[in-house]
C-alpha positions in Angstrom: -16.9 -20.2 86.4 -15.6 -17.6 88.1 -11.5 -18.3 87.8 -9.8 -16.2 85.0 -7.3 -17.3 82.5 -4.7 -15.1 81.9 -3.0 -14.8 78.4 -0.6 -17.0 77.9 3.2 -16.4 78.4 5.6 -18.1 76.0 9.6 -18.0 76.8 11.9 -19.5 73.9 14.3 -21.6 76.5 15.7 -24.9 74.5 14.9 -24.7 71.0 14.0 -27.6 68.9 13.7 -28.4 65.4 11.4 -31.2 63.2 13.4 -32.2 60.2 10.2 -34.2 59.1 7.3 -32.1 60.8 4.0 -33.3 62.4 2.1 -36.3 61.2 -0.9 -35.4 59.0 -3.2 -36.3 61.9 -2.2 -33.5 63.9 -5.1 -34.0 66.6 -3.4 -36.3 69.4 -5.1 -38.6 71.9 -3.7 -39.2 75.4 -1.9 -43.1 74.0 0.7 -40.6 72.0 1.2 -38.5 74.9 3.5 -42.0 76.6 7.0 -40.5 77.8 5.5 -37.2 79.2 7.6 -35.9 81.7 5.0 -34.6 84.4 6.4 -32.3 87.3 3.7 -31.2 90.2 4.7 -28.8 92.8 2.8 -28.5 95.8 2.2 -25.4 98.1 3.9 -27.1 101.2 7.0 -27.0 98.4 6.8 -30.7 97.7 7.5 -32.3 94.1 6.1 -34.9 92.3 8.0 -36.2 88.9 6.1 -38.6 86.7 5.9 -40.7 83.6 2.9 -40.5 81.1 1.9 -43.6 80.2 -0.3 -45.4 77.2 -3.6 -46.6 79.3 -4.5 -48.5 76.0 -2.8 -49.0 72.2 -5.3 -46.8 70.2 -6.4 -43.8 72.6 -6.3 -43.6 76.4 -3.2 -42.2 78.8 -2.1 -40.6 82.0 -0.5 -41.0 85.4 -0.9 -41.7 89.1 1.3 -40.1 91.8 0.7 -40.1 95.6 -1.2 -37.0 95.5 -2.7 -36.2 91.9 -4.2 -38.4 89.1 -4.3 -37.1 85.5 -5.9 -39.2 82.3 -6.8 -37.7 79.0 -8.3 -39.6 75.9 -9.3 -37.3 73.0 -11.6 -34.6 74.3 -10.6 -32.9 77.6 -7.8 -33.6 80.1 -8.9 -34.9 83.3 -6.8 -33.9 86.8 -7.6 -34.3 90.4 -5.4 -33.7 93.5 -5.7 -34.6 96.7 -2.7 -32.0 98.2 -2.9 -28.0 97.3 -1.1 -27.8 93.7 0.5 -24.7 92.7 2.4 -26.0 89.2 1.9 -28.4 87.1 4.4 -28.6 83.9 4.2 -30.8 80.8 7.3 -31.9 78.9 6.4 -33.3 75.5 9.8 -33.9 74.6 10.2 -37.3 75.2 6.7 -38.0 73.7 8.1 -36.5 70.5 4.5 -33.8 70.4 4.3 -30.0 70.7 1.9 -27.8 71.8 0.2 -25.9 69.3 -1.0 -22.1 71.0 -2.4 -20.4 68.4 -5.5 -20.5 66.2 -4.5 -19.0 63.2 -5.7 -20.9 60.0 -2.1 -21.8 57.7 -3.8 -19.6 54.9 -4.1 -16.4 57.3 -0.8 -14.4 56.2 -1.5 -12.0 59.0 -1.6 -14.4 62.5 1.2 -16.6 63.9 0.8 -20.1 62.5 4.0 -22.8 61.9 3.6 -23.9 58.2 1.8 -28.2 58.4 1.1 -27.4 61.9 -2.9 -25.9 61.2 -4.4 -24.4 63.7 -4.1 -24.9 67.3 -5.5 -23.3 70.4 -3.9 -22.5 74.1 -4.8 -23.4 77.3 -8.6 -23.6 78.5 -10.2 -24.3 81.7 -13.4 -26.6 80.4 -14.6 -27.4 84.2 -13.6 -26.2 87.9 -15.2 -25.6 91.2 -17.3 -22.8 90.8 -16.5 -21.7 94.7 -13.2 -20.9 93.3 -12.0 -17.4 92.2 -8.8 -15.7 91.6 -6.9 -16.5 88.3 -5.0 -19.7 86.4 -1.8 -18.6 84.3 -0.4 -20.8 81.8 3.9 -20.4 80.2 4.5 -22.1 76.7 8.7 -22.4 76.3 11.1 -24.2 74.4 10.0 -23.0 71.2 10.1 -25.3 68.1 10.4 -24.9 64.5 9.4 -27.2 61.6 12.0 -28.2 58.4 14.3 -25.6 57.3 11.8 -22.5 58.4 12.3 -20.1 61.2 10.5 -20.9 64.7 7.0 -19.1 64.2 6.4 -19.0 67.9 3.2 -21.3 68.1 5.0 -24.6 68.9 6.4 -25.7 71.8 7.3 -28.8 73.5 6.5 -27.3 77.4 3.7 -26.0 79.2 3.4 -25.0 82.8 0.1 -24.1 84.3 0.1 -22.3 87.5 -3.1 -22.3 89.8 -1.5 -20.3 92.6 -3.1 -17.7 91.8 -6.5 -18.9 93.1 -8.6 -18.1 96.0 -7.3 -21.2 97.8 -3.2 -20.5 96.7 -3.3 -23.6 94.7 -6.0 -26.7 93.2 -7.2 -28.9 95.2 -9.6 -31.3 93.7 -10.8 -31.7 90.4 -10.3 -29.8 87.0 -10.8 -30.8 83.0 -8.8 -28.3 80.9 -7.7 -28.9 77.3 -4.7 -27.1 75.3 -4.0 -28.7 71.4 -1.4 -31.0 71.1 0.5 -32.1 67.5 2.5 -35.5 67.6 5.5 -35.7 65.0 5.5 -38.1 61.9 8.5 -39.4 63.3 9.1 -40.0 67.1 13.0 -38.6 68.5 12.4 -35.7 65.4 13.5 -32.9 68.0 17.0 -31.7 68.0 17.9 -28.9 70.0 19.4 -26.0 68.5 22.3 -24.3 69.4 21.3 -21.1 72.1 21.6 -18.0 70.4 24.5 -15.6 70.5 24.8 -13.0 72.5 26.2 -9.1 71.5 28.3 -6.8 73.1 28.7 -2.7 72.1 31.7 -0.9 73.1 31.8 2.8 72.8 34.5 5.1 72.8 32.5 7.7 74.7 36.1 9.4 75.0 36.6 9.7 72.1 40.0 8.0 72.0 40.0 5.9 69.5 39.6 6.1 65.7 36.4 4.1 66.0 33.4 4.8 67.2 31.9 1.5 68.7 32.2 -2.2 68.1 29.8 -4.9 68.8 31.1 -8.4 69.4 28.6 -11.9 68.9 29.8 -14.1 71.1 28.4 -17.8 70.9 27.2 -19.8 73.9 30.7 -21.6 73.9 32.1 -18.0 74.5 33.8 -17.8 71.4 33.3 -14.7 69.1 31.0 -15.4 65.6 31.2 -11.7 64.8 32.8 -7.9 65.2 30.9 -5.2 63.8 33.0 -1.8 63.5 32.4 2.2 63.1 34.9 4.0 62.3 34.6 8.1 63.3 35.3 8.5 59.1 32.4 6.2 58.7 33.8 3.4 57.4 32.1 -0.1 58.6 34.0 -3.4 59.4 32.7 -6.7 59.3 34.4 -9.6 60.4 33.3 -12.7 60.4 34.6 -15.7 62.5 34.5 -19.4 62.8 36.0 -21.5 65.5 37.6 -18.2 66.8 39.6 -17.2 63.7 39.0 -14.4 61.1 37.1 -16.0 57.9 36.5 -12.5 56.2 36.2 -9.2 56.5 34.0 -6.8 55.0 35.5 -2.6 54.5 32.7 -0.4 53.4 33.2 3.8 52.8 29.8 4.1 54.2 30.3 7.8 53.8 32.0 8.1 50.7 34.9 9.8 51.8 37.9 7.3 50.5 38.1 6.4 46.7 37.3 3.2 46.9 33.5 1.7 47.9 34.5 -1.7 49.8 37.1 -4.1 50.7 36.3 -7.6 51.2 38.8 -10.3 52.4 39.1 -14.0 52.9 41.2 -15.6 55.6 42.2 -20.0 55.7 41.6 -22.0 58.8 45.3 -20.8 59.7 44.4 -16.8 59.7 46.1 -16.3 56.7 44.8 -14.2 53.8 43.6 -15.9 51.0 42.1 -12.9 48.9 41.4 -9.8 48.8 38.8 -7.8 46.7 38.4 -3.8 46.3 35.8 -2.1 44.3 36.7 1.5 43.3 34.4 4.5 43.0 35.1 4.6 39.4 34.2 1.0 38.9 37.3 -0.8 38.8 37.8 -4.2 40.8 40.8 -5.5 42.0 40.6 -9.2 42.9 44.1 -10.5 44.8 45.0 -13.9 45.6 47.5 -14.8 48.1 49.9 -18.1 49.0 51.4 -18.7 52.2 49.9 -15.3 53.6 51.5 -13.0 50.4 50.3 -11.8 47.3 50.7 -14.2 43.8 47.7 -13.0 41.9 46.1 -9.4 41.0 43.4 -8.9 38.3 41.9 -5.4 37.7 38.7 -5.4 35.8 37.2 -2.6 34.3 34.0 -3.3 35.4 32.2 0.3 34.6 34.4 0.2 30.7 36.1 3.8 32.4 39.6 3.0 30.9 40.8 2.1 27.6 41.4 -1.5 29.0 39.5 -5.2 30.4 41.5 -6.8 32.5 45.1 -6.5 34.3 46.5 -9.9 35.5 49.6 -9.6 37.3 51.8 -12.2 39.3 54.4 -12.0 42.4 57.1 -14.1 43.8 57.1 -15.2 47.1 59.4 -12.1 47.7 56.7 -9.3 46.8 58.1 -8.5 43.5 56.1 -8.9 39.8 56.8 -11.6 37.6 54.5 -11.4 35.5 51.7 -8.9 33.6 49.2 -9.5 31.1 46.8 -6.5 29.6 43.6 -6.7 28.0 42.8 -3.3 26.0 39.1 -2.8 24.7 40.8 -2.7 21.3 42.1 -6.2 21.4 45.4 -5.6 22.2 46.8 -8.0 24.9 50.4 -7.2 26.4 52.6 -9.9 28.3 55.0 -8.8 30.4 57.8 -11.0 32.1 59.7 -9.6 34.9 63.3 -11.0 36.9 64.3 -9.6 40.2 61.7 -7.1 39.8 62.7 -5.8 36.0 61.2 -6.3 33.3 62.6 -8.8 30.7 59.8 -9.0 27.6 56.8 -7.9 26.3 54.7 -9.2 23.7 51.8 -7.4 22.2 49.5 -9.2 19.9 46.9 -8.0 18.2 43.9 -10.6 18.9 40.5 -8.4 17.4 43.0 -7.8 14.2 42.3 -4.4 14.0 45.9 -3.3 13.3 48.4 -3.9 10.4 50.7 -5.8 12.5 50.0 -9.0 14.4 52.8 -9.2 17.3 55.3 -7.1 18.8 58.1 -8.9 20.7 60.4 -6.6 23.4 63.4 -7.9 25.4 64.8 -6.0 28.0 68.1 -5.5 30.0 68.3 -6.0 34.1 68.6 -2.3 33.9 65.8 -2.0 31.6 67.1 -1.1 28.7 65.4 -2.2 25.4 67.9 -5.0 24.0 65.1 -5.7 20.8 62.4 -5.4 19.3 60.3 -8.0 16.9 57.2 -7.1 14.6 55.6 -9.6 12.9 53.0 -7.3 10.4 49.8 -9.1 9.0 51.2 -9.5 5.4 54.0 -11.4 6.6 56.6 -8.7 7.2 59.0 -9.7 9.9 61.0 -6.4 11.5 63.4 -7.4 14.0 65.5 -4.2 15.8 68.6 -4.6 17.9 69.2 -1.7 20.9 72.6 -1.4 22.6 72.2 0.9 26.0 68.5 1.4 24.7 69.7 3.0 21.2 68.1 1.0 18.0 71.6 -0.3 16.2 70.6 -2.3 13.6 67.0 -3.5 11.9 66.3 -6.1 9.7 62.9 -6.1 7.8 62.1 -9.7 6.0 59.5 -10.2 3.6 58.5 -13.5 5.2 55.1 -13.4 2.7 57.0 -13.0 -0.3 54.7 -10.0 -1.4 57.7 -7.9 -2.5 60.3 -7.4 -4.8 63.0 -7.6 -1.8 63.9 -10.3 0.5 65.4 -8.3 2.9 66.4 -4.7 4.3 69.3 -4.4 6.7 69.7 -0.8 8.4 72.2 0.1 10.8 72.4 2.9 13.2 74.6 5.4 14.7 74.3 5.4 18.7 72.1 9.3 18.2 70.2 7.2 16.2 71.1 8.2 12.6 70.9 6.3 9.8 74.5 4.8 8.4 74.1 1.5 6.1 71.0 -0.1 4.6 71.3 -3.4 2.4 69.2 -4.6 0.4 68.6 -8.0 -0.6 66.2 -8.8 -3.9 64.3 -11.8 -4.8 66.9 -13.0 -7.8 69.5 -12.7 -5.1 71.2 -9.3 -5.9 72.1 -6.8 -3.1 72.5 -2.9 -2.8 74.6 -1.3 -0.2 74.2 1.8 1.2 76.2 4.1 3.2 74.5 7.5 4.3 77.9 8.8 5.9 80.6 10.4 4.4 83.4 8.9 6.4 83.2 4.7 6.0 85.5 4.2 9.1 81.8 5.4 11.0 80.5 2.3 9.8 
């Protein structure tokens, strides 16, 4: 035979997927072939489209136009025209098969071979005129892939086989070729899948901008999936997008100029933010929640144990300001803090590892922020309680709430520079002391 086949071309097109795969006997006769979609074109620009079709239930199949005759059982497909053919394509679609191009064994890491699919093997011209020369050139497309893996790029559900190339510009007469074909396990298992996107750069050759270049992926619809950003300090931004709104976008210091190594935030359906997280050079992490677009929730974690403290949780109004702040230090303190209008009102430190003598510490503040008391409850039962007028201490009152002492209670009151000017003292068999430390009573 003196015709040569060029390699084959293969062209993704439509792409398919097989949630179920090909049937365990992947070798197909011409009976599963029925639903073909045959298209012959003809040198004097003529087309024929036509219908495989089952010959018999368990092997034989083909099809008869005006001008070509095609049949194929197990072995070798049979074709003879009576008009010059230039094209002849095969669409297994509808037939629910692919073709099957490469050779490569399923246990040869190295080759091209779709995972159930074994080994297959492209077009090849079995008999032809021998009068004929020139060359035969066969295109594989609409690439399919099997289950949840990637297309491999040896199955495909189209084949088009051009003799134009020939001596003659086209077949006329008869030709046995063969090219493998796999039949699903279930017939209507291809689905197409969506085209792939498409990506646009723009650069700011200029030099205008504080970016460098963006690149946009843009879907087949035309809406946009993705922006990828460079920034002329080297920062990157991701954005990711679904249904044409912002879902999250990613901040990196690339170059490590900034103090912080990445933002990352979330965005509803609506476009709103929903959170926000930042991770610090020095290992902190900032996670923020937001309502209605604004921030409610910020927790710092010490992730790389830098500072002296865990966690800082802090809440907002829907006006920006705090309303809340807990603390966890490494020690096992934990402060609350409770804020109106933006001041703070209280704080209450407890000491949860019990690694100090005391147990709580209750503040309450003024709008201005003034201290207005103070409340220490100590591990052996002490109770201290301080009163502050214009944030001075005027009175404190220690109780021996473990009855450990000899004393009940201690009343101290102050001067507003802080001094000293009355204790009492009240004893467990009821008796008191009084104290003055000034010389003038009327002070008192």
């Amino acid at each position: 035979m003196s015709v040569a086949i060029l390699d084959p071309l293969t062209r993704e097109g439509v792409a398919y997927t097989s949630a179920q795969g090909i049937r365990a006997d992947t070798s197909s006769r011409g009976v599963d072939l029925a639903g073909t979609q045959i298209t012959a074109t003809y040198a004097d620009g003529t087309v024929e489209t036509l219908t495989w079709v089952a010959f018999d239930p368990y092997t034989f199949g083909g099809v008869t136009g005006a001008d070509i005759d095609m049949s194929f059982g197990f072995s070798a497909h049979a074709l003879s025209t009576t008009k010059l053919l230039t094209t002849l394509t095969f669409d297994l679609l509808a037939a629910s098969s692919v073709f099957d191009i490469t050779t490569t064994m399923e246990d040869d890491t190295d080759g091209i071979n779709t995972p159930t699919s074994k080994n297959g093997f492209p077009f090849e011209l079995i008999e032809m005129d021998e009068a004929l020369t020139g060359s035969v050139g066969v295109t594989y497309s609409n690439i399919v892939s099997l289950g949840d893996a990637p297309a491999q790029g040896d199955l495909f559900t189209s084949m088009t086989i051009d003799f134009s190339a020939l001596s003659t510009g086209g077949l006329l007469g008869d030709v046995t070729w063969n090219s493998d074909i796999d039949t699903l396990a279930l017939a209507g298992d291809l689905t197409p899948l969506p085209p792939p996107p498409t990506r646009t750069t723009v650069e700011d050759t200029a030099d205008a901008f504080v970016w460098t270049r963006y690149t946009d992926t843009i879907d087949a619809d035309g809406v946009r999936l993705q922006r990828d950003m460079l920034y002329d300090d080297g920062r990157t931004l991701e954005i990711l997008f679904q249904d044409g709104v912002k879902t999250r976008a990613t901040l990196t210091d690339a170059a490590e100029v900034f103090g912080w190594t990445r933002y990352v935030d979330a965005f509803g359906p609506d476009g709103a933010q929903l959170t926000r997280e930042v991770l610090f050079d020095n290992g902190r992490r900032d996670d923020v929640s937001y309502t209605d677009g604004l921030r409610s929730v910020q927790v710092s974690t010490d992730v790389a144990d830098a500072f002296d403290w865990n966690t800082v949780s802090s809440t907002y109004a829907a006006d920006g300001q705090r309303t809340g702040q807990t603390i966890a230090y490494d020690d096992g303190r934990r402060v609350e803090k409770l804020f109106e209008n933006g001041s703070r009102t209280q704080t209450t430190l407890t000491d949860t590892a019990d690694n100090f003598a005391w147990d709580s510490v209750v503040s309450t503040f003024a709008p201005g922020g003034a201290r207005t008391s103070q409340t220490i409850a100590y591990d052996d039962g002490r109770v201290l309680e301080k009163l502050f007028e214009n944030g001075s201490k005027t009175q404190a009152t220690l109780t021996d709430g473990g009855d450990l002492f000899g004393w009940h209670m201690y009343v101290d009151t102050f001067a507003p520079d802080g001094s000293l000017l009355t204790r009492e003292i009240t004893y467990d068999d009821d008796s008191v002391v009084f104290t003055s430390f000034v010389d003038d009573p009327g002070l008192i």
